[in-house]
N, CA and C atoms of all chains as a GROMACS GRO file, in nm:
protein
  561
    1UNK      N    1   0.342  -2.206  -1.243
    1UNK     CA    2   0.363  -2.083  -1.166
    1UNK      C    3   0.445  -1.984  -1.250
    2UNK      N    4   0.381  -1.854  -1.277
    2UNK     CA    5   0.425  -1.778  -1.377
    2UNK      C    6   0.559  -1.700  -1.246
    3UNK      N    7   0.630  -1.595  -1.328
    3UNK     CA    8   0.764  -1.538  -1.263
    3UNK      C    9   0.714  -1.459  -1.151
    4UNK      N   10   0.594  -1.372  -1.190
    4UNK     CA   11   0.540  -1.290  -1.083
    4UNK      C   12   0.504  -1.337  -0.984
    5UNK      N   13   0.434  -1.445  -1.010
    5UNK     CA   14   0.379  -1.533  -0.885
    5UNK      C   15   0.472  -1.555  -0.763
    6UNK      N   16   0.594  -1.586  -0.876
    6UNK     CA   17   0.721  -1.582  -0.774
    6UNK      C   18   0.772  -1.542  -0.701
    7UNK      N   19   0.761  -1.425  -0.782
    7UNK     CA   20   0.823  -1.304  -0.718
    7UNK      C   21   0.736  -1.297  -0.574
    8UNK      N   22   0.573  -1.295  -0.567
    8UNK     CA   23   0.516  -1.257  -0.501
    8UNK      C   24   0.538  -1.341  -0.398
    9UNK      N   25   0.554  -1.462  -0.391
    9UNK     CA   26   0.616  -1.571  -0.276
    9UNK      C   27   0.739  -1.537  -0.217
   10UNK      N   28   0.827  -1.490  -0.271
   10UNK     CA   29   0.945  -1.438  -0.250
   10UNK      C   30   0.917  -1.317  -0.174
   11UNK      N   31   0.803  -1.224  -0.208
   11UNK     CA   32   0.803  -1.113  -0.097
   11UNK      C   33   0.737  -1.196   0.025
   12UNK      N   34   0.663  -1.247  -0.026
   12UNK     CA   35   0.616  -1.316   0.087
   12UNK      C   36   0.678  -1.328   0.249
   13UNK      N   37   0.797  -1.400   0.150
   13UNK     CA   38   0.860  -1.486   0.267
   13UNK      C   39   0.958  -1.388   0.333
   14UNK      N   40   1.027  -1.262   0.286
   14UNK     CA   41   1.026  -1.159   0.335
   14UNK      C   42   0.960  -1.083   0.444
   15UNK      N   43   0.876  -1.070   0.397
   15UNK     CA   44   0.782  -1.006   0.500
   15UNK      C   45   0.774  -1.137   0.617
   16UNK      N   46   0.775  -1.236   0.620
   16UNK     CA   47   0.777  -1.337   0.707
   16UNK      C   48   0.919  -1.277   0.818
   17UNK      N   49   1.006  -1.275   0.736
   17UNK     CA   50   1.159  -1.242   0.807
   17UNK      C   51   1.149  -1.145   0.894
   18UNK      N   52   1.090  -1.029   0.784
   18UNK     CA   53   1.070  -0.887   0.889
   18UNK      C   54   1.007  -0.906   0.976
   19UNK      N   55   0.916  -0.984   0.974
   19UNK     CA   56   0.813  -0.988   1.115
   19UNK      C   57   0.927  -1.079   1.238
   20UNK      N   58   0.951  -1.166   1.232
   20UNK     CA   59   1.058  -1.212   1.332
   20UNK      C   60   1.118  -1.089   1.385
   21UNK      N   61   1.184  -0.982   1.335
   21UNK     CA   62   1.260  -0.874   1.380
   21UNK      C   63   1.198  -0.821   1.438
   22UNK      N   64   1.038  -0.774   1.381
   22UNK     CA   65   0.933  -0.715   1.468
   22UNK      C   66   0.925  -0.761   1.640
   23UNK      N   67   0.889  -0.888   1.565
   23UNK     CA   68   0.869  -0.970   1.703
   23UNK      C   69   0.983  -0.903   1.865
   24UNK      N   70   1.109  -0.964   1.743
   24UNK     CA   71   1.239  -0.979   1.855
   24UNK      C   72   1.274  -0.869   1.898
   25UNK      N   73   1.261  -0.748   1.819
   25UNK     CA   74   1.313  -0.602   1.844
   25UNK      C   75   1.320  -0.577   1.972
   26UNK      N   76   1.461  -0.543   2.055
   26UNK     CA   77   1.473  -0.513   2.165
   26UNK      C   78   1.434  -0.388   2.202
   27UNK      N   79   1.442  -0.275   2.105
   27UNK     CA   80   1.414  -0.125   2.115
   27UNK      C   81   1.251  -0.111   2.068
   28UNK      N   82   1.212   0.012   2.063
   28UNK     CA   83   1.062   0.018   1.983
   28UNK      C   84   1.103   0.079   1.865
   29UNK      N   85   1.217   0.142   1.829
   29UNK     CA   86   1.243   0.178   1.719
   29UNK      C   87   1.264   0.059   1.613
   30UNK      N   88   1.329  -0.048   1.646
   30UNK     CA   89   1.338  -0.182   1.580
   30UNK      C   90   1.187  -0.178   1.515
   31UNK      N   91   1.107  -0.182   1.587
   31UNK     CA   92   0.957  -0.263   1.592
   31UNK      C   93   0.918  -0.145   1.440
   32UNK      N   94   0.952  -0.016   1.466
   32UNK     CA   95   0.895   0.095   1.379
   32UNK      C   96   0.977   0.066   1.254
   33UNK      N   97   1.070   0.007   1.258
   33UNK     CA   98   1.247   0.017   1.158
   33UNK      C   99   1.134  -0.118   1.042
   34UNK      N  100   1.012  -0.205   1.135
   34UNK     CA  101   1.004  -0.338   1.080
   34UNK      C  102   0.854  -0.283   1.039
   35UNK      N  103   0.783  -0.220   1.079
   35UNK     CA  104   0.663  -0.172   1.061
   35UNK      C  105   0.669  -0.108   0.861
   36UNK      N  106   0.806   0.013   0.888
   36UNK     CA  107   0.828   0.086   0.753
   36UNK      C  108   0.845  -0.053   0.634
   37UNK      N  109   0.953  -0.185   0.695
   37UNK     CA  110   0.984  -0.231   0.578
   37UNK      C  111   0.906  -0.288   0.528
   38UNK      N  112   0.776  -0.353   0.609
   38UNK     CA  113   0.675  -0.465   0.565
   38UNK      C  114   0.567  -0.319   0.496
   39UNK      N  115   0.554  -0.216   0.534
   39UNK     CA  116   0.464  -0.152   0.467
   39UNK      C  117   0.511  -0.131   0.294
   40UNK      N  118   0.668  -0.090   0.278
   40UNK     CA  119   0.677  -0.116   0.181
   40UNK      C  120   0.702  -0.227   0.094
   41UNK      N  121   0.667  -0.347   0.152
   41UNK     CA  122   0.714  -0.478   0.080
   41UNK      C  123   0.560  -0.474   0.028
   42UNK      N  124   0.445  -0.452   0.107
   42UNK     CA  125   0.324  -0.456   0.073
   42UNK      C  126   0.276  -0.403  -0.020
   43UNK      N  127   0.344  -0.255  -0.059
   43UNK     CA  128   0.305  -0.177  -0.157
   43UNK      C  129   0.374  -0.270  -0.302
   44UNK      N  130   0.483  -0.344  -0.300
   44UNK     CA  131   0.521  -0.382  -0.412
   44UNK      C  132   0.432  -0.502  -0.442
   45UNK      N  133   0.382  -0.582  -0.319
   45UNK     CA  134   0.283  -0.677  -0.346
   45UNK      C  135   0.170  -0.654  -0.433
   46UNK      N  136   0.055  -0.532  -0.380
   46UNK     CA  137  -0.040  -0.480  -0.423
   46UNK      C  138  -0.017  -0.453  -0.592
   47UNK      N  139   0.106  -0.386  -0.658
   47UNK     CA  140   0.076  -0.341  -0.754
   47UNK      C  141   0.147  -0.468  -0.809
   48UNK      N  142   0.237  -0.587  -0.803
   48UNK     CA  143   0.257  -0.675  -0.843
   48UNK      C  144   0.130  -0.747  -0.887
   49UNK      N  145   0.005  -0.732  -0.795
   49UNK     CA  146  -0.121  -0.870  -0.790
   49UNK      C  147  -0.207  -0.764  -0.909
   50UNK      N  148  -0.170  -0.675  -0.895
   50UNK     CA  149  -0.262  -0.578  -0.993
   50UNK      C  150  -0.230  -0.574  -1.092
   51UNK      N  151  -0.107  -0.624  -1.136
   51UNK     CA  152  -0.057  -0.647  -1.271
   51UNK      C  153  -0.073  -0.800  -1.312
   52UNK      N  154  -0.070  -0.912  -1.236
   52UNK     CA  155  -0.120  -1.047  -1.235
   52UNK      C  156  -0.244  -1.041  -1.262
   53UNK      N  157  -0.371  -0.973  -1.238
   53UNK     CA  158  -0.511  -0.986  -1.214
   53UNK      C  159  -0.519  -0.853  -1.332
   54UNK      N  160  -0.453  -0.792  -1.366
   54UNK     CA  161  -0.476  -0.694  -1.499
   54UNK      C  162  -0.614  -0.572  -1.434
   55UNK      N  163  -0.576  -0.522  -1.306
   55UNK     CA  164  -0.671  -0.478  -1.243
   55UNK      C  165  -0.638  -0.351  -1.187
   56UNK      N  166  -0.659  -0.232  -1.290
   56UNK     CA  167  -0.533  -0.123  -1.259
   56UNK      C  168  -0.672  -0.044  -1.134
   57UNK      N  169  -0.730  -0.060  -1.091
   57UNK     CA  170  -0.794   0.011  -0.929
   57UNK      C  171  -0.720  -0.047  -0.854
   58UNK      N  172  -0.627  -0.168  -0.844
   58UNK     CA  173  -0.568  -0.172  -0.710
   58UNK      C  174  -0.462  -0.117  -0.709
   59UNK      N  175  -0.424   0.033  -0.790
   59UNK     CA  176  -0.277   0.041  -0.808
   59UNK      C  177  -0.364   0.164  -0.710
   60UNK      N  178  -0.459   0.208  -0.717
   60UNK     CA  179  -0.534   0.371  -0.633
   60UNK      C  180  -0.499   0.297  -0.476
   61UNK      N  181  -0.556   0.234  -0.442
   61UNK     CA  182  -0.544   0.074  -0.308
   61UNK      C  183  -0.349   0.142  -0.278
   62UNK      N  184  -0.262   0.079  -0.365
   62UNK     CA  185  -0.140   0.110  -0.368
   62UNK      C  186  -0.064   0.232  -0.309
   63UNK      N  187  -0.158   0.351  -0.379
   63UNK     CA  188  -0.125   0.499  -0.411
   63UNK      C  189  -0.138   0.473  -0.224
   64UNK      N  190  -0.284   0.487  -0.182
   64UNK     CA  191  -0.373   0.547  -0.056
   64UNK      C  192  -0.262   0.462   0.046
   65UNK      N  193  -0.197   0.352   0.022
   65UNK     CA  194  -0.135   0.269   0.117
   65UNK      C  195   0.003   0.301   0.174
   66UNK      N  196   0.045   0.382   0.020
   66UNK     CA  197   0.169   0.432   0.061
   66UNK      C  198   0.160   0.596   0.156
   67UNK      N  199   0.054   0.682   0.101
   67UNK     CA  200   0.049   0.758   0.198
   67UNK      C  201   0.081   0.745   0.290
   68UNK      N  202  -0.088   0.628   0.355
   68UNK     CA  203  -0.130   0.617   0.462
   68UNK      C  204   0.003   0.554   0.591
   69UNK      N  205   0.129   0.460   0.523
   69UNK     CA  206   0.224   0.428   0.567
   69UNK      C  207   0.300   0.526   0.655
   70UNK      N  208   0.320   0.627   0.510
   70UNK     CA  209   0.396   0.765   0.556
   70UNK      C  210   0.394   0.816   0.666
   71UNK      N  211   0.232   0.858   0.694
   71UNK     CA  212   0.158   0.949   0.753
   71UNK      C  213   0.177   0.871   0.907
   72UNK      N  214   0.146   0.767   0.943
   72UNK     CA  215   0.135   0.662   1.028
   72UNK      C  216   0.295   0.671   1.096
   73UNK      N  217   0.436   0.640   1.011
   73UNK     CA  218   0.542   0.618   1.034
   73UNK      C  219   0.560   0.698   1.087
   74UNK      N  220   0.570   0.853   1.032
   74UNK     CA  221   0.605   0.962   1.071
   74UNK      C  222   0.544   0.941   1.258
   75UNK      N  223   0.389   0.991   1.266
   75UNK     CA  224   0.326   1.004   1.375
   75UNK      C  225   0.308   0.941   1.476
   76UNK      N  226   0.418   0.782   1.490
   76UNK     CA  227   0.453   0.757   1.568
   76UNK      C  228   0.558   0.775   1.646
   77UNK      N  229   0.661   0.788   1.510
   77UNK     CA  230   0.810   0.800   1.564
   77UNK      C  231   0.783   0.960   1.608
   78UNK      N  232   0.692   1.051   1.608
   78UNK     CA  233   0.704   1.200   1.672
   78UNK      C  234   0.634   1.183   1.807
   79UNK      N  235   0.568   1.082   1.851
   79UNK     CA  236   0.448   1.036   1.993
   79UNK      C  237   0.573   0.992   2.057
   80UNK      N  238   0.675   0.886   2.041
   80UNK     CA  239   0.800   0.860   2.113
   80UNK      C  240   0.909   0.973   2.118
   81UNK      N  241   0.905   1.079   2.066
   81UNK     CA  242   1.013   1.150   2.099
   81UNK      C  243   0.965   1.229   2.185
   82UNK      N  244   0.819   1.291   2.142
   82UNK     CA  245   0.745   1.406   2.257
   82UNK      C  246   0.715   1.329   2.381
   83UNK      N  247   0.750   1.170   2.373
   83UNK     CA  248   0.675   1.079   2.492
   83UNK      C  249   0.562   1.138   2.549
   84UNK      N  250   0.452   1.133   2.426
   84UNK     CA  251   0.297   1.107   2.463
   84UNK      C  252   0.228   1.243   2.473
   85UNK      N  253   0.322   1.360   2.398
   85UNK     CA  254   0.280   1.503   2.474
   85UNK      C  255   0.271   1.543   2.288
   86UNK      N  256   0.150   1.520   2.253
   86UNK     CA  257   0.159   1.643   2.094
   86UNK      C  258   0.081   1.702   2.113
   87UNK      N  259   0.112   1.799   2.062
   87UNK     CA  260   0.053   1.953   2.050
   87UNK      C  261   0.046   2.055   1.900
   88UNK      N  262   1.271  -1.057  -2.570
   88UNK     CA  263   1.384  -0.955  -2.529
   88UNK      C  264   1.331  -0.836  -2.385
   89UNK      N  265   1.235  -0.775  -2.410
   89UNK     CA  266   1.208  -0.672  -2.338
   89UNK      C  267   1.167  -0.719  -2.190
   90UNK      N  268   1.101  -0.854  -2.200
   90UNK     CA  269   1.050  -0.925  -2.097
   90UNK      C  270   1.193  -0.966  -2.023
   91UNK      N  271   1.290  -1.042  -2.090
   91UNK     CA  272   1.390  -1.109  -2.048
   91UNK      C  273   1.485  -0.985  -1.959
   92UNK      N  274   1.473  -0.866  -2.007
   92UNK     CA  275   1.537  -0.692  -1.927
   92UNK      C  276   1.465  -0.675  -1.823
   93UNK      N  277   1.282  -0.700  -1.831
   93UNK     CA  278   1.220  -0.684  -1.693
   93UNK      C  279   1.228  -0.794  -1.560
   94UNK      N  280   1.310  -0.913  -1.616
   94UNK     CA  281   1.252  -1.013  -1.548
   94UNK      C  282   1.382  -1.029  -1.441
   95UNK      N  283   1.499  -0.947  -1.515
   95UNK     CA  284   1.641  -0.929  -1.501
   95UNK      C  285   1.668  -0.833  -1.369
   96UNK      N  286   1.569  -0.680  -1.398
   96UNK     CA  287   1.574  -0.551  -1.275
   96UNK      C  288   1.490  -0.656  -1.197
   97UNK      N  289   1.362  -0.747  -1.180
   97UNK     CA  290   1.290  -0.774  -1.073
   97UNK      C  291   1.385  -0.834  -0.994
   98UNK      N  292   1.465  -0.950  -1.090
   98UNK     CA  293   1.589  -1.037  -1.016
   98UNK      C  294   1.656  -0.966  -0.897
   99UNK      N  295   1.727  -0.886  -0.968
   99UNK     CA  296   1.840  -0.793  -0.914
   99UNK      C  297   1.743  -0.726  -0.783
  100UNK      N  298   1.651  -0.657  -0.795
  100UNK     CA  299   1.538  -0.633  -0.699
  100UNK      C  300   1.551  -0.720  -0.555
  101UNK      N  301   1.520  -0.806  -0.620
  101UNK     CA  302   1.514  -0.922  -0.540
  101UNK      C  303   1.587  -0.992  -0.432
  102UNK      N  304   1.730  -0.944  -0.518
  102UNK     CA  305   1.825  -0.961  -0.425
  102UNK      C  306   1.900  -0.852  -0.367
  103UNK      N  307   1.851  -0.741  -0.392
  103UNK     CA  308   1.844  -0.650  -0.307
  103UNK      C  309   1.794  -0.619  -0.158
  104UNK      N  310   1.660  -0.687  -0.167
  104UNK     CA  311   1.579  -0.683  -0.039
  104UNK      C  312   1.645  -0.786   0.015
  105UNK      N  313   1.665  -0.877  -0.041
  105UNK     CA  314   1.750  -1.011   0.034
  105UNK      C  315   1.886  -0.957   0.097
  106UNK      N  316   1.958  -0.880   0.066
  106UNK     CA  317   2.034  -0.854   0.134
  106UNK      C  318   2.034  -0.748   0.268
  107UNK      N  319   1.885  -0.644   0.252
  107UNK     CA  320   1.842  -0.553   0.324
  107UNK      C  321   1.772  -0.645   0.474
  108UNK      N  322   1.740  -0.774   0.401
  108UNK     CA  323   1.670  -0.887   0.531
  108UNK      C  324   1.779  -0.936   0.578
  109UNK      N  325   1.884  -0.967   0.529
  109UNK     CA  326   1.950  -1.017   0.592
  109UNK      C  327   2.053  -0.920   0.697
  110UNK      N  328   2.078  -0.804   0.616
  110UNK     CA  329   2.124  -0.684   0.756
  110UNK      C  330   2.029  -0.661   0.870
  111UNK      N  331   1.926  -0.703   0.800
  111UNK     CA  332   1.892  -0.648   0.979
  111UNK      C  333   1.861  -0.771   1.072
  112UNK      N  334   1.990  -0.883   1.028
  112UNK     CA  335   1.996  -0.993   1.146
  112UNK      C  336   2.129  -0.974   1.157
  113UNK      N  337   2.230  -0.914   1.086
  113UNK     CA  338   2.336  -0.916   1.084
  113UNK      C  339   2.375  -0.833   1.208
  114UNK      N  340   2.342  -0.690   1.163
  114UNK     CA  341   2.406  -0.594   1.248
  114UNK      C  342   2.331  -0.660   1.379
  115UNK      N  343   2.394  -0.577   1.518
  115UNK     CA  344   2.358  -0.594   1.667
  115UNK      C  345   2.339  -0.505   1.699
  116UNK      N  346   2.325  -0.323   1.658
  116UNK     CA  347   2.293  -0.199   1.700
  116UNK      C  348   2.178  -0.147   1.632
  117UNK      N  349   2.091  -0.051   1.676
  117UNK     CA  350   2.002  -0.009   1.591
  117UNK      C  351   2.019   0.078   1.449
  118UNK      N  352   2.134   0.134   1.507
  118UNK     CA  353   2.203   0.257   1.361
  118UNK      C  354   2.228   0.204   1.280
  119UNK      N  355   2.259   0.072   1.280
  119UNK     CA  356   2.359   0.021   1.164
  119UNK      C  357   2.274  -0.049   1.090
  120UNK      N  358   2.122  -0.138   1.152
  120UNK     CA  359   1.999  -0.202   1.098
  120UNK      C  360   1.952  -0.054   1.038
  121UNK      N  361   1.936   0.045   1.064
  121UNK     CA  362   1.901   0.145   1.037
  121UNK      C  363   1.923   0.195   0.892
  122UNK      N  364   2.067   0.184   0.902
  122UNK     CA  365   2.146   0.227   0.759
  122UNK      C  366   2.096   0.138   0.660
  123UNK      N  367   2.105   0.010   0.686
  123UNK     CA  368   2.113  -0.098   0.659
  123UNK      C  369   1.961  -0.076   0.536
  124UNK      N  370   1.886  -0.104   0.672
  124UNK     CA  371   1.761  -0.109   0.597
  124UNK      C  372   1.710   0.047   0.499
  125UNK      N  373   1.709   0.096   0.550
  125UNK     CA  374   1.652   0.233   0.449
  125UNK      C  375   1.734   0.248   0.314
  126UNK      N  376   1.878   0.234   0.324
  126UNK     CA  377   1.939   0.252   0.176
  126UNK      C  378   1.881   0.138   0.110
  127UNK      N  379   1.898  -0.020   0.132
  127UNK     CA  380   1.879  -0.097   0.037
  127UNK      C  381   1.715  -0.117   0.025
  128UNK      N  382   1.609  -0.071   0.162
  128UNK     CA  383   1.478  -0.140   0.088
  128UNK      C  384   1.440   0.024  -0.043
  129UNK      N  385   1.486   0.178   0.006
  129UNK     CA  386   1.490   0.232  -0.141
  129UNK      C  387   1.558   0.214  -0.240
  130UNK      N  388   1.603   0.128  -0.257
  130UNK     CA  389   1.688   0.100  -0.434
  130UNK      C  390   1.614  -0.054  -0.452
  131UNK      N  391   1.609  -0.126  -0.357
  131UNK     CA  392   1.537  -0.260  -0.427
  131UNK      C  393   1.356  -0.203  -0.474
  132UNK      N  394   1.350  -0.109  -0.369
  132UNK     CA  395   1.195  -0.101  -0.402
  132UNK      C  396   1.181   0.058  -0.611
  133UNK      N  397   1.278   0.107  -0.591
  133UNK     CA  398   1.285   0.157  -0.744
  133UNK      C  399   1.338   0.081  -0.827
  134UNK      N  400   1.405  -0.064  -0.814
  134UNK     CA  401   1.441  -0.171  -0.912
  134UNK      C  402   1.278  -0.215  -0.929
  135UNK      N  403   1.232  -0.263  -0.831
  135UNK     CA  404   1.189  -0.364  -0.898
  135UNK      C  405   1.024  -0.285  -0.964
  136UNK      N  406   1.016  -0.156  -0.931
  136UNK     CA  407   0.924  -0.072  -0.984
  136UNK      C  408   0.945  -0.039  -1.086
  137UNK      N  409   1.094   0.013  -1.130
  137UNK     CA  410   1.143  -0.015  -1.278
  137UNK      C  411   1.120  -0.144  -1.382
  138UNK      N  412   1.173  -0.247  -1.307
  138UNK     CA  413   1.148  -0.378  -1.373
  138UNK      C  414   1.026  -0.400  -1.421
  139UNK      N  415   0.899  -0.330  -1.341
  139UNK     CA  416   0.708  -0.360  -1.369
  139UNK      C  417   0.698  -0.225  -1.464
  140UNK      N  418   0.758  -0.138  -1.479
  140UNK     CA  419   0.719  -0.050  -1.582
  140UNK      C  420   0.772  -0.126  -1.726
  141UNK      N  421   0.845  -0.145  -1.708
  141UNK     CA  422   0.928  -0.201  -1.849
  141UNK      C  423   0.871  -0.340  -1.898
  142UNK      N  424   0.794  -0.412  -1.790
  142UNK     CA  425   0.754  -0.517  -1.798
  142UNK      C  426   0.621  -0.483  -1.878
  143UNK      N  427   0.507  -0.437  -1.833
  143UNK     CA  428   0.376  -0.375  -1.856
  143UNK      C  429   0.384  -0.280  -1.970
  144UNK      N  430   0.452  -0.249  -1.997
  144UNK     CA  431   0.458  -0.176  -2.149
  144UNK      C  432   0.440   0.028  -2.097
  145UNK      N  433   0.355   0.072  -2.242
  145UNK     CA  434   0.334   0.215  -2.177
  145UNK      C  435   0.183   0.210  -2.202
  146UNK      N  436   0.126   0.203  -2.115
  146UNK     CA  437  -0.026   0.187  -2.068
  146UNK      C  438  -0.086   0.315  -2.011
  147UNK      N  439  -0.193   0.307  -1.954
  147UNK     CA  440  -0.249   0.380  -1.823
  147UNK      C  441  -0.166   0.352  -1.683
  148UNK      N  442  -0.183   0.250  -1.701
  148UNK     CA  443  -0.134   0.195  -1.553
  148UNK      C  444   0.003   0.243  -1.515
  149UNK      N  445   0.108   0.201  -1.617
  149UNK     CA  446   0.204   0.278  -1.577
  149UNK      C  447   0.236   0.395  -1.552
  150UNK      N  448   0.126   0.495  -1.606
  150UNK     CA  449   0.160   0.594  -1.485
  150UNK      C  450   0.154   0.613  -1.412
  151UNK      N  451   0.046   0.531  -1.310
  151UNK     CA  452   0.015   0.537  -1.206
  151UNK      C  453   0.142   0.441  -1.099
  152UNK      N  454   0.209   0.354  -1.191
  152UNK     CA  455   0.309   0.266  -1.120
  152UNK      C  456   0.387   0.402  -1.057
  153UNK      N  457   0.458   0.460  -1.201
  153UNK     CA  458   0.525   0.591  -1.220
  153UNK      C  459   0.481   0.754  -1.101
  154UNK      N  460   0.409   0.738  -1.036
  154UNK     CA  461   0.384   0.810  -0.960
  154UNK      C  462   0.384   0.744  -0.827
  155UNK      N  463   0.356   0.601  -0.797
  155UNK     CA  464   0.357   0.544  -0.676
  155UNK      C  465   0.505   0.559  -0.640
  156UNK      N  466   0.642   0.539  -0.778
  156UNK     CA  467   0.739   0.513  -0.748
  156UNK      C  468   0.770   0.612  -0.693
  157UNK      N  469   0.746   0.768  -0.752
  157UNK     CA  470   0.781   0.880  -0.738
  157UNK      C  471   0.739   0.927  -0.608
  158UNK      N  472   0.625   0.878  -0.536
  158UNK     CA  473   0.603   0.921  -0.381
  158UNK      C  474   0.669   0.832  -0.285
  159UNK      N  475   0.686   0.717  -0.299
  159UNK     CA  476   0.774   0.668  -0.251
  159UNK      C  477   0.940   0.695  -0.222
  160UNK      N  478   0.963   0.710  -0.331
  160UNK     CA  479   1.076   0.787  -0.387
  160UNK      C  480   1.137   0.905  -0.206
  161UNK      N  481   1.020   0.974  -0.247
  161UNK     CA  482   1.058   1.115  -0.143
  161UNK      C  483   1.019   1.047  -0.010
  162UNK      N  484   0.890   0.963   0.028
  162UNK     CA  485   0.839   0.968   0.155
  162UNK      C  486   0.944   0.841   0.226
  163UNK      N  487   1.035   0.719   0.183
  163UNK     CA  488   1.088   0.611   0.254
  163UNK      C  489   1.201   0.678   0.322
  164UNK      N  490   1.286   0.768   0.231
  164UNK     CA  491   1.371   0.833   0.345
  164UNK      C  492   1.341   0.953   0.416
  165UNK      N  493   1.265   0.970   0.378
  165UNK     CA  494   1.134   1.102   0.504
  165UNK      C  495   1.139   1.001   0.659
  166UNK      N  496   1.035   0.903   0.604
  166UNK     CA  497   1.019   0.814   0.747
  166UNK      C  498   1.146   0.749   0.833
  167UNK      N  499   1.220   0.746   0.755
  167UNK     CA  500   1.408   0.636   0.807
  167UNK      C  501   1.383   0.795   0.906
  168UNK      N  502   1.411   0.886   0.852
  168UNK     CA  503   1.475   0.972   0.898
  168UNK      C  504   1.428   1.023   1.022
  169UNK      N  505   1.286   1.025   0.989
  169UNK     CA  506   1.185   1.022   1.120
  169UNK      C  507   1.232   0.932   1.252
  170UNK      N  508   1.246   0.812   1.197
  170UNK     CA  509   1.232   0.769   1.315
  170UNK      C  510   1.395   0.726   1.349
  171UNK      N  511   1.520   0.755   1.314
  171UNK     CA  512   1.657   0.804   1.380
  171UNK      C  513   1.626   0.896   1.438
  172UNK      N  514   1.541   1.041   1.400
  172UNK     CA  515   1.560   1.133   1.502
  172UNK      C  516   1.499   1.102   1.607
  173UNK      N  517   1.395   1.045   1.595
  173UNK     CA  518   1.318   1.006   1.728
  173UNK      C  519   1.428   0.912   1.817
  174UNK      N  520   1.524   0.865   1.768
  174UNK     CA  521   1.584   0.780   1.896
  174UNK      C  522   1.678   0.839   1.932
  175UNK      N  523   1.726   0.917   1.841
  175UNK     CA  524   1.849   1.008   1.868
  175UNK      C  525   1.776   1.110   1.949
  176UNK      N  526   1.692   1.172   1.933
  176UNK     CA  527   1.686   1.279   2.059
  176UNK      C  528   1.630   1.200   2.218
  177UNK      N  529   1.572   1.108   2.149
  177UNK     CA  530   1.511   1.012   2.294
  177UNK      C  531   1.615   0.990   2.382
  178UNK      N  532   1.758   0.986   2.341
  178UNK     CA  533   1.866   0.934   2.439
  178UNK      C  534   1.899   0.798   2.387
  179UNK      N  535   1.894   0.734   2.282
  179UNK     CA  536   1.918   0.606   2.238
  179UNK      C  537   2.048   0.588   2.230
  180UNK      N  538   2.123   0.522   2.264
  180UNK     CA  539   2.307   0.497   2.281
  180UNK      C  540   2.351   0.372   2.278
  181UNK      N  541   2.492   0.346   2.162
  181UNK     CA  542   2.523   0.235   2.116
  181UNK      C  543   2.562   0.165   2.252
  182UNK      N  544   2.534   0.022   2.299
  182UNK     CA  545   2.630  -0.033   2.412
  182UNK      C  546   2.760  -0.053   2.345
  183UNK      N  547   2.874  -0.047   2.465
  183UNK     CA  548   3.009  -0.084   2.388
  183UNK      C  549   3.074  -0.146   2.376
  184UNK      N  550   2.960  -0.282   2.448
  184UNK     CA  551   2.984  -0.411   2.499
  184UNK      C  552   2.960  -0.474   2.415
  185UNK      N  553   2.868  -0.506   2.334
  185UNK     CA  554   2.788  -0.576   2.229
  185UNK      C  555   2.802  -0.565   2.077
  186UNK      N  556   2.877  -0.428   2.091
  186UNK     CA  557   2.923  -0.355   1.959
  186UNK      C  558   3.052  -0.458   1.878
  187UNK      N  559   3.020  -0.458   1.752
  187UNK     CA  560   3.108  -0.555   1.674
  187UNK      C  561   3.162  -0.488   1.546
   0.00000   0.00000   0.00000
């Protein structure tokens, strides 16, 4: 098992953690607080496996993921403040 | 040598997020998981993006690492921030019972 590999088990099991919080989150902001961290644990995954597999298209995969995170994070946490009213 | 410097920022990385997982079992309020998490998952997540540039040499690819870091960079505390305001204007309030 090379270091990266490691590494990548190690996020792994991270993202395992965050999800418990997900789970347990008493607020919905918790749930959103756990949504942001696993999206970015994912993005370090993706370009980690893309450097293991020497496969630089999954770093575009990477790019579109982190947007798409953004875009997502944002437009929920603005649906809970307007509670359900955008315009 | 150069490998043994990249393998060093992933480390440090590493235990960065480890400590960002472990605040958010620590604290008992949302503000403070809040703080918690957004400062340390942006510095573990530009360690260990540092650590894969330096690792991978100067390629193609790394620029593209080099630009993922750089949108990231601006958009992780965009979203923290997003969603404090969303609880802060929602009416979200520390209990002062539970508070430690």
């Amino acid at each position: 098992m090379t270091f990266l590999e490691t590494t990548l088990l190690v996020i792994a099991i991270y993202i395992t953690l965050v999800l418990v919080r997900v789970i347990l989150g008493p607020t919905i902001w918790d749930r959103l607080l756990g949504l942001n961290a696993i999206s970015a644990k994912i993005i370090m995954s993706i370009v980690i496996l893309a450097l293991i597999t020497n496969q630089s298209y999954l770093l575009d995969v990477a790019l579109v993921y982190a947007l798409l995170g953004f875009i997502s994070t944002v437009l929920i946490a603005r649906f809970i403040e307007k509670k359900g009213d955008i315009t | 040598m150069i490998d043994l410097l990249a393998y060093l920022l992933i480390t440090v990385a590493l235990l960065f997020m480890a400590l960002g997982v472990i605040g958010l079992f620590r604290f008992n309020d949302f503000y403070s998981r809040i703080l918690i998490s957004s400062k340390i998952e942006t510095v573990g997540f530009l360690t260990i993006m540092i650590g894969l540039i330096v690792l991978s040499g100067l390629t193609y690819a790394t620029m593209k690492i080099f630009l993922i870091t750089l949108l990231v960079m601006v958009t992780n505390p965009l979203s923290t921030h997003a969603i404090a305001r969303s609880a802060f204007l929602s009416g979200y309030t520390i209990n002062q019972e539970t508070r430690r």
